[in-house]
C-alpha positions as CSV (number, residue, x, y, z in Angstrom):
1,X,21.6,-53.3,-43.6
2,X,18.6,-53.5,-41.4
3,X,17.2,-49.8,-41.3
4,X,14.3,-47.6,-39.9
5,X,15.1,-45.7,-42.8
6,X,11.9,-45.5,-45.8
7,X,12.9,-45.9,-48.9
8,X,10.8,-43.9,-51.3
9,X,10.2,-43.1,-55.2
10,X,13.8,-41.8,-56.3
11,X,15.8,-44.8,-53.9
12,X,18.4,-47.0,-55.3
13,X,17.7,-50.8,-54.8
14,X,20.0,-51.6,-52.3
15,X,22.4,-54.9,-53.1
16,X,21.5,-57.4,-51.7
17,X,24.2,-60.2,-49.8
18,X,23.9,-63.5,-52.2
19,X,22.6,-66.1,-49.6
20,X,21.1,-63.1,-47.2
21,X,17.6,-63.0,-46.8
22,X,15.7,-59.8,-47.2
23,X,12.4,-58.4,-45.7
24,X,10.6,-55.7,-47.3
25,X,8.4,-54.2,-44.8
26,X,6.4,-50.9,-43.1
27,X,7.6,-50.5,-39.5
28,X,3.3,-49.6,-39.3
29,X,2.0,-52.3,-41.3
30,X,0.1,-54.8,-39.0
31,X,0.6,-57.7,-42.0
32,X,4.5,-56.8,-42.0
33,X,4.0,-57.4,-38.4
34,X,3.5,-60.9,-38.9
35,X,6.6,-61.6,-40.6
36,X,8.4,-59.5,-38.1
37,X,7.1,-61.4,-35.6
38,X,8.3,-64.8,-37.3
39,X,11.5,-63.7,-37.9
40,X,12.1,-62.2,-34.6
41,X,10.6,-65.4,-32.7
42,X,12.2,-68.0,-34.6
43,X,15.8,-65.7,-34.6
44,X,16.1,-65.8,-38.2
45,X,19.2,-63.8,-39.5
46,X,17.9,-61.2,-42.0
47,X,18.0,-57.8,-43.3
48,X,14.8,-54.8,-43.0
49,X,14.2,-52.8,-46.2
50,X,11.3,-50.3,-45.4
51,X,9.3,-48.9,-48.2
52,X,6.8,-46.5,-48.4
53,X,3.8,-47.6,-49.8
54,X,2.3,-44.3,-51.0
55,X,5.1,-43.8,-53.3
56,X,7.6,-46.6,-53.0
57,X,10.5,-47.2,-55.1
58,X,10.3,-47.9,-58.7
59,X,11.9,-50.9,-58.8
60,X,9.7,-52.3,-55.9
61,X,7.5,-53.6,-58.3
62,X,9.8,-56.0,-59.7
63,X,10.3,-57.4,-55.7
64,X,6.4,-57.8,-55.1
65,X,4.0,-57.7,-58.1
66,X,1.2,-56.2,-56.8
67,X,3.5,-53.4,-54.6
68,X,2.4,-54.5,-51.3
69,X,4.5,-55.5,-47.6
70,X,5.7,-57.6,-46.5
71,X,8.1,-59.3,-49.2
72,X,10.7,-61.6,-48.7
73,X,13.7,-61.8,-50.8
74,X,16.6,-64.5,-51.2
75,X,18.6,-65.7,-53.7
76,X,16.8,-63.5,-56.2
77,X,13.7,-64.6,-55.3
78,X,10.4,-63.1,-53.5
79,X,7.2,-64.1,-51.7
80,X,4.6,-61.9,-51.2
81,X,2.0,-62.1,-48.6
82,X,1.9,-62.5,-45.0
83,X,0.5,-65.4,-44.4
84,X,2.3,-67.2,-46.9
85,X,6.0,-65.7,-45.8
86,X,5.0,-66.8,-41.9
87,X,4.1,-70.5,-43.4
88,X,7.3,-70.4,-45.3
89,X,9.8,-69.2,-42.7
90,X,8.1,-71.2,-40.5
91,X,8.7,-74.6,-42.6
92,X,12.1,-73.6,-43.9
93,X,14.1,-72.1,-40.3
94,X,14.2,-73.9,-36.8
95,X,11.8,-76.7,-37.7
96,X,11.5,-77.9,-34.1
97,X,10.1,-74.6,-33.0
98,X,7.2,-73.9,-35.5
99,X,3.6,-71.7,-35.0
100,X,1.8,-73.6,-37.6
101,X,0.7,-77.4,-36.0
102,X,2.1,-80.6,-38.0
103,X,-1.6,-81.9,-37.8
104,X,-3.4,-80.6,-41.0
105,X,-7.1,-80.4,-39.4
106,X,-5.6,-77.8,-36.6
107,X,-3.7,-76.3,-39.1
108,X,-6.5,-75.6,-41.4
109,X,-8.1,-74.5,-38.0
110,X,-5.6,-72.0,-36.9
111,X,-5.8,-70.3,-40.5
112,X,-9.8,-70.3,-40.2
113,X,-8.9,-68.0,-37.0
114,X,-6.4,-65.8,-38.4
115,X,-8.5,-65.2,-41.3
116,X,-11.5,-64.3,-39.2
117,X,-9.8,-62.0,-37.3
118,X,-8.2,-60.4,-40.1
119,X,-11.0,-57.6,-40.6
120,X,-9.1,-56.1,-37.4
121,X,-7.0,-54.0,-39.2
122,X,-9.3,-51.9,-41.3
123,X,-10.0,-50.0,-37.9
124,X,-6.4,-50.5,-36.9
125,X,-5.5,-48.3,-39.5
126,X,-8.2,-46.0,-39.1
127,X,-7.0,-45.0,-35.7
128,X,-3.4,-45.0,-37.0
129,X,-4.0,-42.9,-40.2
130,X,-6.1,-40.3,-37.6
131,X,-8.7,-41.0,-40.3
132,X,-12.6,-39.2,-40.1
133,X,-14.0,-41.7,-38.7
134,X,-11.7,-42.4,-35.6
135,X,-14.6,-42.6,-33.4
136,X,-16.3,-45.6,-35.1
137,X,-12.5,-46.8,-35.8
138,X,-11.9,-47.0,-32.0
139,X,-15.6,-48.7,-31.4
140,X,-14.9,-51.5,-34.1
141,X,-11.4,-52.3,-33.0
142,X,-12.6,-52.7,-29.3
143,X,-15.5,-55.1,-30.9
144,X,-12.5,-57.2,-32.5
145,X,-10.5,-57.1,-29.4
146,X,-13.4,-58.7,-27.1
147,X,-13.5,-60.7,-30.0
148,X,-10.2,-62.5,-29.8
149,X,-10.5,-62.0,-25.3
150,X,-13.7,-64.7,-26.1
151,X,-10.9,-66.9,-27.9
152,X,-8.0,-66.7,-25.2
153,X,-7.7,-69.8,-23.7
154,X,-4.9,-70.1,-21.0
155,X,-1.7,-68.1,-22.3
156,X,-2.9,-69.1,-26.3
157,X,-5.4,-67.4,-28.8
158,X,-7.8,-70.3,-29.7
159,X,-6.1,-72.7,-26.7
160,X,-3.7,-73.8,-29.9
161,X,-0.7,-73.7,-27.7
162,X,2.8,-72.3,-28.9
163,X,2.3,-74.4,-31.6
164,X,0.0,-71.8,-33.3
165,X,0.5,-68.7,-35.5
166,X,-2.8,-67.4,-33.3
167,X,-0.9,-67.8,-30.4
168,X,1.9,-65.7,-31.4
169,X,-0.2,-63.4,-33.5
170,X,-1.8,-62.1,-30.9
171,X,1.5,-61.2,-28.8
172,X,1.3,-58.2,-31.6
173,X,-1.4,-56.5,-29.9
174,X,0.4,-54.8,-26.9
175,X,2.2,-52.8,-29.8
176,X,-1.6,-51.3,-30.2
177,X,-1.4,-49.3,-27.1
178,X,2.2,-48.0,-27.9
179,X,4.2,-49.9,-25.3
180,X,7.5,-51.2,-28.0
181,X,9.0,-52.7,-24.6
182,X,5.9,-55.3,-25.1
183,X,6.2,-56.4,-28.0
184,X,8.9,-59.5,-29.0
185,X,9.7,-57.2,-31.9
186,X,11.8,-54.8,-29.5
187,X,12.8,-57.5,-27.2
């Protein structure tokens, strides 16, 4: 039932496949984007519910506690939280192919990263929600972008190697400039 479709105050909850795992997302989200980009990486079989965050669904809150995306849904049971939902799906699907290293000192590492860079998408979404202050928007998103250029080593943000959530986190940026064909989201 994957869908471009919003679902909105007023939407029924749509059923749900017992076994079939669910992702509640915003196609414009940049943290849904990271469990897109998990899911489409690592080929897991799933199912997009989009919901708008302005006025989503009233039973939304029942899926994700504090009404944000992305949420994942199986079984009955959710996550909430980007980072958390990449570690999981990561862990739990294709083991052998996983972002996150096995070595907990460049794990800890990679997340350090992540979370330092993670101011990016305050002037993301300024520039995406044609806010006032698009101008200074623009100029802080460029700082962040030099930012994580400084951190490239070889193919890999942070030289992690594919190993990394860095490393694939940052193949989300050619979605900035509007290219889809870019991104493995559309691939």
């Amino acid at each position: 039932m994957s869908t471009e479709k919003v679902l909105t105050k007023g939407s029924e909850y749509p059923p749900l496949e017992k076994g079939k795992l669910r992702h509640y997302s915003m196609r414009f989200c940049p943290f849904a984007q990271r469990s897109r980009l998990v899911l489409a990486r690592k080929k897991i079989p799933h199912e997009t519910v989009n919901i708008h965050m302005d006025v989503h669904p009233e039973w939304y809150s029942s899926k994700s506690a504090l009404g944000k995306v992305p949420c994942l849904e199986i079984n009955g049971r959710t996550l909430i939280e980007s980072l958390i939902i990449a570690e999981y799906l990561d862990e739990a699907y294709e083991p052998k192919n996983v972002f996150f290293s096995n070595d907990p000192w460049k794990k800890a590492e990679q997340k350090i990263l992540i979370e330092q860079y993670s101011g990016i998408f305050e002037p993301y979404y300024g520039l995406v929600k044609g806010s006032d202050g698009h101008k200074e928007a623009a100029e802080k998103l460029v700082k962040f972008l030099h930012a994580f250029e400084k951190n490239l080593k070889g193919d890999f943000f942070g030289g992690m190697g594919s190993r990394s959530s860095g490393g694939r986190f940052i193949e989300a940026i050619p979605m900035l400039d509007g290219s889809p064909k870019a991104s493995p989201l559309h691939r």
